[in-house]
SEZAPA-660828 format. One record per residue (C-alpha): x, y, z; residue in three letters. Coordinates in steps of 0.1 Angstrom, whole numbers, plus 5000, padded with zeros to 4 digits. Each point is the difference from the previous one (the first is absolute). Layout:
residues N
NODE_X_Y_Z_ala .
...
***
This chain:
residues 603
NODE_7904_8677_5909_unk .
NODE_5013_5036_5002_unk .
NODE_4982_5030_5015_unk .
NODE_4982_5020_4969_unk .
NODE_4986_5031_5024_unk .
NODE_5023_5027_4999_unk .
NODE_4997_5039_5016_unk .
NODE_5003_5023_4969_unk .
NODE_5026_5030_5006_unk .
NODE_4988_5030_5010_unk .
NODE_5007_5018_4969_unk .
NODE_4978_4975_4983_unk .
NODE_4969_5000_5028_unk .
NODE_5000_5039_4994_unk .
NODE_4996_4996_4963_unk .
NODE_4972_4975_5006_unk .
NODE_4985_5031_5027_unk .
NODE_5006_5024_4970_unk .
NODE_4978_4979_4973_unk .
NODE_4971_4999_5027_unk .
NODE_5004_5040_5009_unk .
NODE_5019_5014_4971_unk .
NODE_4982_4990_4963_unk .
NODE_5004_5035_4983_unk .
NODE_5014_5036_5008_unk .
NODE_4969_5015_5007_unk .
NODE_5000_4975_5033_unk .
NODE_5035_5014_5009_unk .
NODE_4982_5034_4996_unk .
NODE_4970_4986_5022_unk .
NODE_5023_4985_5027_unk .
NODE_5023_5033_5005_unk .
NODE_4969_5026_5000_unk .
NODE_4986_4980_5025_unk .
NODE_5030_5003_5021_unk .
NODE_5002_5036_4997_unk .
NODE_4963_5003_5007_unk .
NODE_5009_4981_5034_unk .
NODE_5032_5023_5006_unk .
NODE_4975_5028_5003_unk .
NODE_5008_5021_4975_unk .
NODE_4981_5029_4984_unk .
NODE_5019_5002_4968_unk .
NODE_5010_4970_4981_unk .
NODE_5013_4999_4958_unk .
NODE_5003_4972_4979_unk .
NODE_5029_4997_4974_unk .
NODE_5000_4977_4975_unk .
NODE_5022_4993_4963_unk .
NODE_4992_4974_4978_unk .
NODE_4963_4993_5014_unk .
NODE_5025_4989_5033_unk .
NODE_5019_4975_4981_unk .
NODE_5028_5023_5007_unk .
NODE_4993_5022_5024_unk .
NODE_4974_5001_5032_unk .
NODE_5007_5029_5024_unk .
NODE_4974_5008_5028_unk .
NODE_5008_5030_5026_unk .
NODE_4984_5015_5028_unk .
NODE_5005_5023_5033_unk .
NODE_4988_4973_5023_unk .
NODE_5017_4989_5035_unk .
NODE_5032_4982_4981_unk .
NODE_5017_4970_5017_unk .
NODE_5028_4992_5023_unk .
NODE_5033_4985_4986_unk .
NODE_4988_4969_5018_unk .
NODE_4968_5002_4986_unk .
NODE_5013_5010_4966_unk .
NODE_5017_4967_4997_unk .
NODE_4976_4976_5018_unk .
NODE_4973_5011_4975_unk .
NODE_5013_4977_4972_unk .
NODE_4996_4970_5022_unk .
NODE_4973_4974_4996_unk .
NODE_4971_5004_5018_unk .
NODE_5016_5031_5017_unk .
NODE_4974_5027_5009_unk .
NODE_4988_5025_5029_unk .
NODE_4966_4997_4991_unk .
NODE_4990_4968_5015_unk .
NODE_5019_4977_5033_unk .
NODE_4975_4973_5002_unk .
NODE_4973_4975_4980_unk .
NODE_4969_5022_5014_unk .
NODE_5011_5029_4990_unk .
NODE_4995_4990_4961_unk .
NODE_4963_5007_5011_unk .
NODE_5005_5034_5009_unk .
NODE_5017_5013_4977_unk .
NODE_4997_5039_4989_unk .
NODE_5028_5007_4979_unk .
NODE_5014_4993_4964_unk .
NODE_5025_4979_5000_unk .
NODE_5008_4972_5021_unk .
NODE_5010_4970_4987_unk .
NODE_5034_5007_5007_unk .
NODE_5010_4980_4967_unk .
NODE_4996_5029_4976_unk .
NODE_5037_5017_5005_unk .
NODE_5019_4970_5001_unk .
NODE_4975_4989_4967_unk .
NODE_5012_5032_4980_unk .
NODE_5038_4995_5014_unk .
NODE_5000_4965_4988_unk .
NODE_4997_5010_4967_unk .
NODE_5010_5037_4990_unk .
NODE_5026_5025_5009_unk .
NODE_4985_5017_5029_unk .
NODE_5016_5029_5016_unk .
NODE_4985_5017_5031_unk .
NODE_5007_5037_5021_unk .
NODE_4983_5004_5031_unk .
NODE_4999_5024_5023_unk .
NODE_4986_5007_5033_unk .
NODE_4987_5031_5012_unk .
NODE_5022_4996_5034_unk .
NODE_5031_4992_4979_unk .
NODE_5025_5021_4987_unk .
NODE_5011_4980_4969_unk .
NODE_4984_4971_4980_unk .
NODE_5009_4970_4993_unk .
NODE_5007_4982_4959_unk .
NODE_4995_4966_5000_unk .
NODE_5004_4982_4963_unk .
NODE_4985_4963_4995_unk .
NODE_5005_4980_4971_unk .
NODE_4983_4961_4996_unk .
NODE_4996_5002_5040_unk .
NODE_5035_5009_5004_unk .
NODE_5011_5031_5015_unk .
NODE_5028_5016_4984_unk .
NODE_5004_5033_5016_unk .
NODE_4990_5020_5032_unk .
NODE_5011_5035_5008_unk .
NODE_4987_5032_5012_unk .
NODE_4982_5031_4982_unk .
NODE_4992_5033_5006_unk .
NODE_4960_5005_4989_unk .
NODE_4973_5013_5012_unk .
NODE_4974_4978_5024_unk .
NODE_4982_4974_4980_unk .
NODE_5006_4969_4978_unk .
NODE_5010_4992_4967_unk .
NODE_4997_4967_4982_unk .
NODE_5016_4995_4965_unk .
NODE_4991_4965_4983_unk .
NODE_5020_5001_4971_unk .
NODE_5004_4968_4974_unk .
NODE_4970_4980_5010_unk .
NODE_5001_4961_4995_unk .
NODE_5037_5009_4990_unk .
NODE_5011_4964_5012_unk .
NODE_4965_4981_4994_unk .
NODE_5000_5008_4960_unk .
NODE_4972_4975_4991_unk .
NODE_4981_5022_5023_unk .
NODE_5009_5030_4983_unk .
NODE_4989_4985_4966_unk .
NODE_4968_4998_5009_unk .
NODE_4993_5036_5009_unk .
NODE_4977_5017_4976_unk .
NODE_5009_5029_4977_unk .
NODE_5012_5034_5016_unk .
NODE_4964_5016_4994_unk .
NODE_4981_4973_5016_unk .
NODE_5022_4998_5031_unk .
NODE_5001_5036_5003_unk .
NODE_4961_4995_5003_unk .
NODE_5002_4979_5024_unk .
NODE_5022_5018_5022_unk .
NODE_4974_5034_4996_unk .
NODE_4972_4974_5012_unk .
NODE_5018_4993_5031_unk .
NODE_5011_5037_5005_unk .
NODE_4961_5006_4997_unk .
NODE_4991_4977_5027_unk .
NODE_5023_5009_5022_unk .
NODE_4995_5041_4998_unk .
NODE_4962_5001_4998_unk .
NODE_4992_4988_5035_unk .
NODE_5028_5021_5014_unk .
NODE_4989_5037_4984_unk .
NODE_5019_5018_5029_unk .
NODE_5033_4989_4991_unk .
NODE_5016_5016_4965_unk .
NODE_5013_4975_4977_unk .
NODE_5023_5006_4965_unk .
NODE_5001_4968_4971_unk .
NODE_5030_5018_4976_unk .
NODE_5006_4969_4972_unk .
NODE_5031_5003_4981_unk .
NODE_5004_5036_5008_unk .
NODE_4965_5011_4995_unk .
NODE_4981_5008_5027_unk .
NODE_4965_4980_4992_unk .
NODE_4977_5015_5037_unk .
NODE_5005_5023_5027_unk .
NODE_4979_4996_5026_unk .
NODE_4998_5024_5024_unk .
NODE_4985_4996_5039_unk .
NODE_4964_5003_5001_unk .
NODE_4966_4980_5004_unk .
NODE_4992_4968_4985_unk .
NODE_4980_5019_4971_unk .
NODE_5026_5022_4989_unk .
NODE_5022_4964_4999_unk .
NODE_4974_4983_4973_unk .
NODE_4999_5033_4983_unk .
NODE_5040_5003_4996_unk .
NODE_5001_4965_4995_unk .
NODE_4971_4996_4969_unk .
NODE_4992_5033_4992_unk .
NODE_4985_5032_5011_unk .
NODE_4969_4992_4981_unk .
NODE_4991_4976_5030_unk .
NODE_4989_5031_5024_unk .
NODE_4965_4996_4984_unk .
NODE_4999_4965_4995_unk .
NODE_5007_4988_5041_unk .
NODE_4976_4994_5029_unk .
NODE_5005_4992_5032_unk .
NODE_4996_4971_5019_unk .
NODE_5002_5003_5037_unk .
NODE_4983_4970_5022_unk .
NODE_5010_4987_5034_unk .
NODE_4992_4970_5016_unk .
NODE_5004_4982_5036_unk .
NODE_5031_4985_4983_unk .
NODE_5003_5010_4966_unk .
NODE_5005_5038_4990_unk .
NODE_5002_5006_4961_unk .
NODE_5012_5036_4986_unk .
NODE_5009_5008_4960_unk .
NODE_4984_5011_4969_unk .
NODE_4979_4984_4969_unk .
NODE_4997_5016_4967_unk .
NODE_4967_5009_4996_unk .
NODE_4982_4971_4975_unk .
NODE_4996_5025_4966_unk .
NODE_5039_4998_5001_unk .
NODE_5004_4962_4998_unk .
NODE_5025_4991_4975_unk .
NODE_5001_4968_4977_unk .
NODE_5038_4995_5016_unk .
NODE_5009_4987_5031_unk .
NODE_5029_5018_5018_unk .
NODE_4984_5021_5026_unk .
NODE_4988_4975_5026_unk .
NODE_5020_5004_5035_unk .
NODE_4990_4982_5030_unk .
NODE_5026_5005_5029_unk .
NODE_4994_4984_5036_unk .
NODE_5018_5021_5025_unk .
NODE_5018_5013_4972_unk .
NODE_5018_4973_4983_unk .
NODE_4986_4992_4967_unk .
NODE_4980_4970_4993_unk .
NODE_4980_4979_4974_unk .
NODE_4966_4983_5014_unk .
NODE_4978_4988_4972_unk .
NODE_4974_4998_5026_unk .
NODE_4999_5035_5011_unk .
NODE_5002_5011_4961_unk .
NODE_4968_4983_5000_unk .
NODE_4985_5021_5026_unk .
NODE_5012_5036_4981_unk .
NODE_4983_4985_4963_unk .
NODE_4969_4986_5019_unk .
NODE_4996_5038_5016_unk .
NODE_5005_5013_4965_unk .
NODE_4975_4978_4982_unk .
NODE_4978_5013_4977_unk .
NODE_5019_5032_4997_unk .
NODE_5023_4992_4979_unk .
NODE_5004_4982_4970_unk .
NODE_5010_4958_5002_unk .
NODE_5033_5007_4983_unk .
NODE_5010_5029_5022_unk .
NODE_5021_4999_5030_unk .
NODE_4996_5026_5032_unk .
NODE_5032_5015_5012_unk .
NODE_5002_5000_5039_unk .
NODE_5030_5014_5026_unk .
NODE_4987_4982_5032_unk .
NODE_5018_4996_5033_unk .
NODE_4984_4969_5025_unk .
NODE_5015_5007_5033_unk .
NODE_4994_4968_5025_unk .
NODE_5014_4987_5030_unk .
NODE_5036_4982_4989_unk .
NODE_4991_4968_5019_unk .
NODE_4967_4998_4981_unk .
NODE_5022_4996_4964_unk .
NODE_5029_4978_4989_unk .
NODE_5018_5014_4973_unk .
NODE_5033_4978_4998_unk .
NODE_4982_4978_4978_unk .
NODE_5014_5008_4972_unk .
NODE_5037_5010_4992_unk .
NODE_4994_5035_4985_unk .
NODE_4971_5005_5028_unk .
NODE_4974_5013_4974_unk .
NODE_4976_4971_5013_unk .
NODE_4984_5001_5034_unk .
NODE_4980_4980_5023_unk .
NODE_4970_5017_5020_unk .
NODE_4989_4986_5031_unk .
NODE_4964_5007_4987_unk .
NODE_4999_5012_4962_unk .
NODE_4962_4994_5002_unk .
NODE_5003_5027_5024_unk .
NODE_5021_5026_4975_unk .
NODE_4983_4991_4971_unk .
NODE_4964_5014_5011_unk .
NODE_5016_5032_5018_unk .
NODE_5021_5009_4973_unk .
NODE_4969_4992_4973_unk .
NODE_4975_5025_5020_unk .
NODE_5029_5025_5005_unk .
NODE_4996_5004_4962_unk .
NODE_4971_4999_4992_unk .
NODE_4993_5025_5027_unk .
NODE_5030_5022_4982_unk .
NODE_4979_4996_4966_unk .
NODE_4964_5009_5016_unk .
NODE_5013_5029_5021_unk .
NODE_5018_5023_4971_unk .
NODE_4970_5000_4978_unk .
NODE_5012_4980_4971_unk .
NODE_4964_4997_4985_unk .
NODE_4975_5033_4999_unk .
NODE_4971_5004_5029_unk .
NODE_4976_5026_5004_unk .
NODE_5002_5019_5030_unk .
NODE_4964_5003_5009_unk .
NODE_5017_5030_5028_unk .
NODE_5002_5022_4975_unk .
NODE_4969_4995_4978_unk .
NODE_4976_5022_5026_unk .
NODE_4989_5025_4974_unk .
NODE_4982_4974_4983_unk .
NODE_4973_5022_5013_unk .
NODE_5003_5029_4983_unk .
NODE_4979_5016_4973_unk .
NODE_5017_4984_4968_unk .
NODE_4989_5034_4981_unk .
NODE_5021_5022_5023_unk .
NODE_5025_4973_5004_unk .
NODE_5005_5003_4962_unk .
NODE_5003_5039_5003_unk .
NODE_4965_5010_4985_unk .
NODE_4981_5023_5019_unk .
NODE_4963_4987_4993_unk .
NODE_4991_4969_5015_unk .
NODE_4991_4978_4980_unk .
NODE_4965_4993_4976_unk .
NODE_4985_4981_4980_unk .
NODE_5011_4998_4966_unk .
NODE_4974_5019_4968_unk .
NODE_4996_4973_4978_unk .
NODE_4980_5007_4970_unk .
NODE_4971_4972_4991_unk .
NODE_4986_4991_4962_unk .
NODE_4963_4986_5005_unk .
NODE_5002_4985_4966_unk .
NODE_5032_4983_5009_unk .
NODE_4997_4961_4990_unk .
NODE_5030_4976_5008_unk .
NODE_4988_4975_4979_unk .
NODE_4992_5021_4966_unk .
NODE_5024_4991_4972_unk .
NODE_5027_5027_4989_unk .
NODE_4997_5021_4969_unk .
NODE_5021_4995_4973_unk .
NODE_5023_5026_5001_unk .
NODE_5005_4992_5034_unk .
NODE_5011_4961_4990_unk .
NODE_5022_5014_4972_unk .
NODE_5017_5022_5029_unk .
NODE_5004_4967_5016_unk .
NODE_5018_4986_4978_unk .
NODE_5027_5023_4983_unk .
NODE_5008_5004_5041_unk .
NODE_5012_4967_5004_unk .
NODE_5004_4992_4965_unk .
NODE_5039_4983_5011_unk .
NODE_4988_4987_5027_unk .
NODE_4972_4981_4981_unk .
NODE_5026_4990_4974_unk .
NODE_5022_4982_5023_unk .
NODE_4974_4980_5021_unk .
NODE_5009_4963_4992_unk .
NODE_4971_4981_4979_unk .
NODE_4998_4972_5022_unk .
NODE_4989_5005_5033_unk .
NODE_5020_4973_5015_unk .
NODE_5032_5021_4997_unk .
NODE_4988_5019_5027_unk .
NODE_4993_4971_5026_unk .
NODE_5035_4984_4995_unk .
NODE_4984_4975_4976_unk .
NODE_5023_5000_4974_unk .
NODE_5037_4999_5006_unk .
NODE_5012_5021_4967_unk .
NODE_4995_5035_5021_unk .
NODE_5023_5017_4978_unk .
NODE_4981_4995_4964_unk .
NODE_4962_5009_4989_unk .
NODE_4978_4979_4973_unk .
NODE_5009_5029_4972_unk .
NODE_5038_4988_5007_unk .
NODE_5014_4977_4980_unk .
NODE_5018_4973_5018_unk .
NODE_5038_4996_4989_unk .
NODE_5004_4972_4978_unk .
NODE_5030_4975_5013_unk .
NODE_5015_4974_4983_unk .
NODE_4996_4976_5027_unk .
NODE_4965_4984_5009_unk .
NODE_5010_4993_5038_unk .
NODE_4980_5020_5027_unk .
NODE_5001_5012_5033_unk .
NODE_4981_5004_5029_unk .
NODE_5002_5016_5033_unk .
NODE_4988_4982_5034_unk .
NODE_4987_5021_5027_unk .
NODE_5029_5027_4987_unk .
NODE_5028_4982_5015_unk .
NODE_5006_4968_4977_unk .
NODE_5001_4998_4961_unk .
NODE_4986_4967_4985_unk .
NODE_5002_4993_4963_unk .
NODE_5004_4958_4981_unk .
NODE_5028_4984_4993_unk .
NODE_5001_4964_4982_unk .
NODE_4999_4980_5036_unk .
NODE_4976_5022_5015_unk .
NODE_4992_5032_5017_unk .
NODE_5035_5024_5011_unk .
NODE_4992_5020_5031_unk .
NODE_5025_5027_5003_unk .
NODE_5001_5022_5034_unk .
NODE_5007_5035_4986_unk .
NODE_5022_5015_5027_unk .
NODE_5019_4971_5004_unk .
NODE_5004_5002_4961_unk .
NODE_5010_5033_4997_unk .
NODE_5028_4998_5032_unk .
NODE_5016_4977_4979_unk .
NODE_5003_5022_4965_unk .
NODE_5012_5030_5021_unk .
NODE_5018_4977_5024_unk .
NODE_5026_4993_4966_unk .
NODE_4993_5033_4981_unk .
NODE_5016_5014_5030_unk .
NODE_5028_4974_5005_unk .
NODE_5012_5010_4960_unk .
NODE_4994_5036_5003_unk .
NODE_5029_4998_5034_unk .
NODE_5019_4976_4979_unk .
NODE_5002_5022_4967_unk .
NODE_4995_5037_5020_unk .
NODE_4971_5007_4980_unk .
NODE_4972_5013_5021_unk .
NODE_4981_5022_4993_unk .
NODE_4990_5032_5018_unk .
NODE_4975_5023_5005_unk .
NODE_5007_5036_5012_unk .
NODE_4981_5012_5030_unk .
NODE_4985_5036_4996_unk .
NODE_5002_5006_5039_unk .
NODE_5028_4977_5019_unk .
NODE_4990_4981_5026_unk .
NODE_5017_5000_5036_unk .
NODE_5013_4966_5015_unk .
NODE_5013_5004_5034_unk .
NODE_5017_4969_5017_unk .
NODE_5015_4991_5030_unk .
NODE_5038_5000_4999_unk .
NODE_5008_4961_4994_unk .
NODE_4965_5000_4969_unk .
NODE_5017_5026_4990_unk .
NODE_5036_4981_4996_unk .
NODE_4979_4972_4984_unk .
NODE_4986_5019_4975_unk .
NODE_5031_5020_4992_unk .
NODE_5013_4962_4997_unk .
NODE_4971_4993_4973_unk .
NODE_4999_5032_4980_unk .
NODE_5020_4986_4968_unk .
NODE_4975_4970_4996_unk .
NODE_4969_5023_5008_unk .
NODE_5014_5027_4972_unk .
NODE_5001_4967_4972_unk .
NODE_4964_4999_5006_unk .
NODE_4989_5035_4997_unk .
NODE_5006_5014_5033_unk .
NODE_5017_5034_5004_unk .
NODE_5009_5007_5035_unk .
NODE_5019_5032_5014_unk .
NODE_5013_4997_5034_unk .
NODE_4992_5032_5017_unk .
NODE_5015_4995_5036_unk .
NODE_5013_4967_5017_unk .
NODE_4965_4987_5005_unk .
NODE_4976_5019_4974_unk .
NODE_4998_4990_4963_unk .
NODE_4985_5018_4973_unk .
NODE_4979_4981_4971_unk .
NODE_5001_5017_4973_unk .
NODE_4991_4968_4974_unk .
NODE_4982_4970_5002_unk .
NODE_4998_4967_4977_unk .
NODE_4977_5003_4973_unk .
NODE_4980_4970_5018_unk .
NODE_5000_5021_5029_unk .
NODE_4974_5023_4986_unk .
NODE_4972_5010_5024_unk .
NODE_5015_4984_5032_unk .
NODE_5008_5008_5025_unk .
NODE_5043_5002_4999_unk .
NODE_5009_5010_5030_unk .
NODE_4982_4975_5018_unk .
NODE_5011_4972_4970_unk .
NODE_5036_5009_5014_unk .
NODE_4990_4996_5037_unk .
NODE_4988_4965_4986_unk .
NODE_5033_4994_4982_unk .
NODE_5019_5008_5033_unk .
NODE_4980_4979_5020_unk .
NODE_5004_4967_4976_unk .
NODE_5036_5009_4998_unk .
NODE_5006_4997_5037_unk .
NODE_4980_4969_5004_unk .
NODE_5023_4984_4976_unk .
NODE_5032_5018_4999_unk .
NODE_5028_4988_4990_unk .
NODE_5035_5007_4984_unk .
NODE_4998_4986_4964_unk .
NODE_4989_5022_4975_unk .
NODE_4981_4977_4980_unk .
NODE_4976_4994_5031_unk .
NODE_4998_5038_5002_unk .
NODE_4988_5001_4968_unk .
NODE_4973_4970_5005_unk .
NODE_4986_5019_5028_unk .
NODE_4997_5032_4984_unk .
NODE_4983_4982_4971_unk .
NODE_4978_4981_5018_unk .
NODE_4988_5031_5022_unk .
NODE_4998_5018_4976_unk .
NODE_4974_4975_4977_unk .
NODE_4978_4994_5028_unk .
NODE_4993_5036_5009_unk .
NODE_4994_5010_4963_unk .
NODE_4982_4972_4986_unk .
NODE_4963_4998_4994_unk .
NODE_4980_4991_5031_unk .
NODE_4968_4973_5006_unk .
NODE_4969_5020_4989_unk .
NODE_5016_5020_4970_unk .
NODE_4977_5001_4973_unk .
NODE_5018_4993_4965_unk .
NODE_4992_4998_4965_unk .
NODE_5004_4970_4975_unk .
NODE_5028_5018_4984_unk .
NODE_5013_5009_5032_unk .
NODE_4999_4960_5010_unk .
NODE_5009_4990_4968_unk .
NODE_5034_5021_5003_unk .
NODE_5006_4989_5038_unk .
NODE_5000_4961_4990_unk .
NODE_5020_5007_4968_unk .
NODE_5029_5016_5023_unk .
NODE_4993_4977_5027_unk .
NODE_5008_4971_4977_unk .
NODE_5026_5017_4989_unk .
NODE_5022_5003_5034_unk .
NODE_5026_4972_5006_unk .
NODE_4979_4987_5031_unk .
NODE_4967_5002_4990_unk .
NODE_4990_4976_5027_unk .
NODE_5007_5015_5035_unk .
NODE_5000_5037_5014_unk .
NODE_5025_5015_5014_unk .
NODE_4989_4989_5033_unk .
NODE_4997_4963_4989_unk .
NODE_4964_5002_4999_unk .
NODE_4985_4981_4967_unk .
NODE_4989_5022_4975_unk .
NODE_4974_4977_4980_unk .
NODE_4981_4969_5001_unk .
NODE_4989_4982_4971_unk .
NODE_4968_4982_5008_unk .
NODE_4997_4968_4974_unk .
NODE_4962_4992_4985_unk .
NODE_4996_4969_5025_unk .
NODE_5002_5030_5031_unk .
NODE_4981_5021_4979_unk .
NODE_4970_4975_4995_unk .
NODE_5000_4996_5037_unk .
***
């Protein structure tokens, strides 16, 4: 029998490397920041064409590399970071895998200048598919320069499965945010396809969130500063009355490399509860600093997962570090009983009079009698003052104790004749029950309703036939950068229903119409909504845009449980609902209606 075990070639293992390290650009882009952050450099700029399909250039003024080095740094599981197994537990820098280089040279065009300070020249060293074709030296001044260019140009079913150039492009910004916000004294660039998109200059680490989201955020921060025998936890929270119905701006670093920890989430929206609403999310720029050996964070091959030696441990520091944030900035009102001494005072001179104060001359009628009929003219007074009033009172007294469910019509109304005999009635204002041949047909009103808008808006983006509303005083939507790419991305479908939206700058929209459906709510938090659903199921395909958008969009604008309705109101809502092409489901799969038959009904 023959020997079926073979070593792969080495141009081959580093391909294999590059699928665990290398899925996207934006993890080129992660890998070389990281780099430069470890280089020490104060100044770093991103470069990149084509949402780095093209084009990835990072460069910064850090302490270069040696010719040796230069070339060394492509090998497999070459690095200066680490020499032995321990020291994987104590571990303060960036990067150090050691596989990340030799990942991007395995499959891209990679071209790198580095300089030393010491040194009088540089040195050029080109790698193609792990290969290196050239090696020369370069005048330039002290740094590094890495140029990925034709990512995943040998590894084309790779390459197919990259998204579009806006949603890469996003992804790449996310990692540029990680990596600048817990490093606020170094000045970074992002300049995409010759646009310069931030320039952040050196400063503290709330100057960072405000060039990174805004320069609305200076109100909206507060500190958190808490330190522990082994845990020490430093950042900002938005304050709860700015919680928005997106996710986006929740940032937990440990020792300054980004992570995810659904644990310690918990911990931030168990602090927050009751101040916000359930659908809301709070925004958080936290740093835990701990003890390297107590963590393990090679876990995971992008390292955005960590192990804590005692999460228990983080979870309650970081939770009372929050909460005593919250309490100590006065987020609800108090009375400050230090400066209510003057309760004291005379109220007459507090008031400015002069006199103190006396008792009030109130003239008295001995023949007064409380329980003496009024005159006539007095009664006819009476009445021609609240003749309308008197008019309008309802006959029946039940319609003033909710006893009758036709609110909107007196006794002296006639009722409007229909030609059909079938009626309606409405269960504890959430469910509308009327007879059908088999039984009784119990429909659930929102769930109804979701479904009619739910296709009236799938036709009206089909045919481009919504209709809008003009807005007498525009509303202000302001995003951060990547919501504000994905609703740039969603503009043509939002204007077929109704929507007009005027981008003011790269992360504020102006709403200056809304659907017609959209009257009375509340838009701009209907588009946080529609953002929110769209990243929780985002995708490529424009029809599953569309379904999203529609199905947002019903369930925020249908009628809610405990909505009073009319007949005719009920009547109409079953006619359209019957009407629809899927009468039998929402839009979230829920069922819409149940019939019950007369044997359940007898029961």
């Amino acid at each position: 029998m023959i020997d079926v075990i073979k070593l792969l070639p080495d141009s081959v293992a580093n391909q294999i490397a590059a699928g665990e390290v290398i899925q996207r650009p934006a993890s080129a882009v992660k890998e070389l920041m990281e780099n430069a952050l470890d280089a020490g450099a104060t100044q770093i700029d991103l470069v990149v064409k084509d949402a780095g399909k093209s084009m990835i250039m990072v460069v910064d003024n850090g302490c270069g590399m040696s010719e040796t080095d230069a070339r060394l740094c492509f090998e497999r599981h070459a690095t200066s970071k680490i020499s032995k197994a321990e020291d994987l537990f104590a571990i303060r820098t960036m990067g150090f895998r050691g596989e990340a280089l030799a990942s991007i040279a395995a499959i891209a065009q990679v071209e790198l200048k580095t300089r030393r300070k010491e040194d009088e020249v540089g040195v050029k060293i080109v790698n193609e598919g792990s290969v290196v074709k050239e090696q020369t030296l370069v005048p330039m001044q002290p740094g590094t320069t890495f140029t990925v260019k034709n990512l995943f140009f040998n590894v084309p079913a790779r390459r197919n499965f990259l998204k579009s150039p806006q949603a890469e492009l996003r992804h790449i910004v996310e990692e540029f945010t990680r990596v600048t916000l817990m490093n606020p004294e170094i000045g970074f660039t992002l300049t995409s396809d010759g646009k310069e998109m931030y320039h952040l200059y050196p400063g503290n680490l709330k100057q960072r969130i405000m060039g990174l989201f805004g320069t609305s955020y200076e109100e909206r921060l507060l500190p958190v500063k808490q330190e522990a025998e082994r845990v020490r936890i430093d950042g900002y929270i938005v304050k709860p009355e700015f919680a928005k119905k997106t996710r986006g701006e929740q940032y937990f670093f440990v020792n300054k490399r980004f992570i995810k920890h659904a644990y310690l989430h918990h911990a931030l929206e168990n602090a927050y509860m009751e101040m916000i609403p359930k659908d809301s999310f709070p925004g958080y720029f936290l740093n835990i600093e701990v003890d390297p050996s107590d963590i393990d964070i090679n876990i995971h091959p992008t390292k955005t997962e960590v192990n804590f030696l005692d999460v228990k441990l983080v979870y309650a520091i970081l939770h009372a570090a929050v909460r005593k944030a919250i309490g100590q900035h006065n987020l609800s009102p108090m009375i400050d009983f230090d400066e209510s001494a003057d309760l004291n005072k005379d109220f007459g001179l507090a008031m400015g009079m002069n006199q103190p104060l006396s008792i009030p001359n109130v003239p008295l009628d001995p023949n007064f009698n409380p329980f003496r009929k009024e005159s006539a003219p007095r009664e006819t007074h009476w009445e021609s003052s609240y003749q309308p009033q008197k008019n309008n009172t309802p006959g029946d007294w039940r319609i003033l104790y909710g006893e009758r469910t036709d609110l909107t019509e007196t006794p002296a109304e006639p009722k409007e004749e229909t030609n059909s005999t079938v009626h309606y009635l409405q269960v504890n204002q959430s469910y509308i029950v009327t007879t059908v041949k088999s039984g009784l047909l119990v429909i659930d009103q929102h769930l109804a309703h979701a479904r009619v808008l739910f296709e009236k808006f799938l036709k009206e983006m089909e045919n481009h036939s919504g209709v809008s509303q003009q807005e007498l005083f525009p509303q202000a939507l302001s995003l951060n950068m990547n919501d504000a790419s994905l609703l740039k991305e969603m503009i043509p479908e939002l204007e077929n229903l109704g929507f007009v939206l005027e981008q003011a700058n790269p992360t504020t929209f102006m709403i200056n119409g809304t659907p017609a459906d959209a009257a009375g709510c509340d838009t701009v938090v209907l588009l946080e909504r529609i953002l929110e659903n769209y990243k929780l199921n985002r995708t490529d395909l424009q029809l599953d845009r569309k379904l999203n958008l529609a199905k947002t969009m019903s369930a925020q604008l249908s009628i809610k449980s405990q909505t009073k309705l009319t007949e005719m109101e009920m009547q109409n809502l079953v006619d359209q609902l019957f009407a629809c092409n899927v009468a039998e489901v929402a839009p979230d799969g829920k069922k819409i209606y149940v019939i019950l038959n007369m044997e359940e009904y007898f029961k």
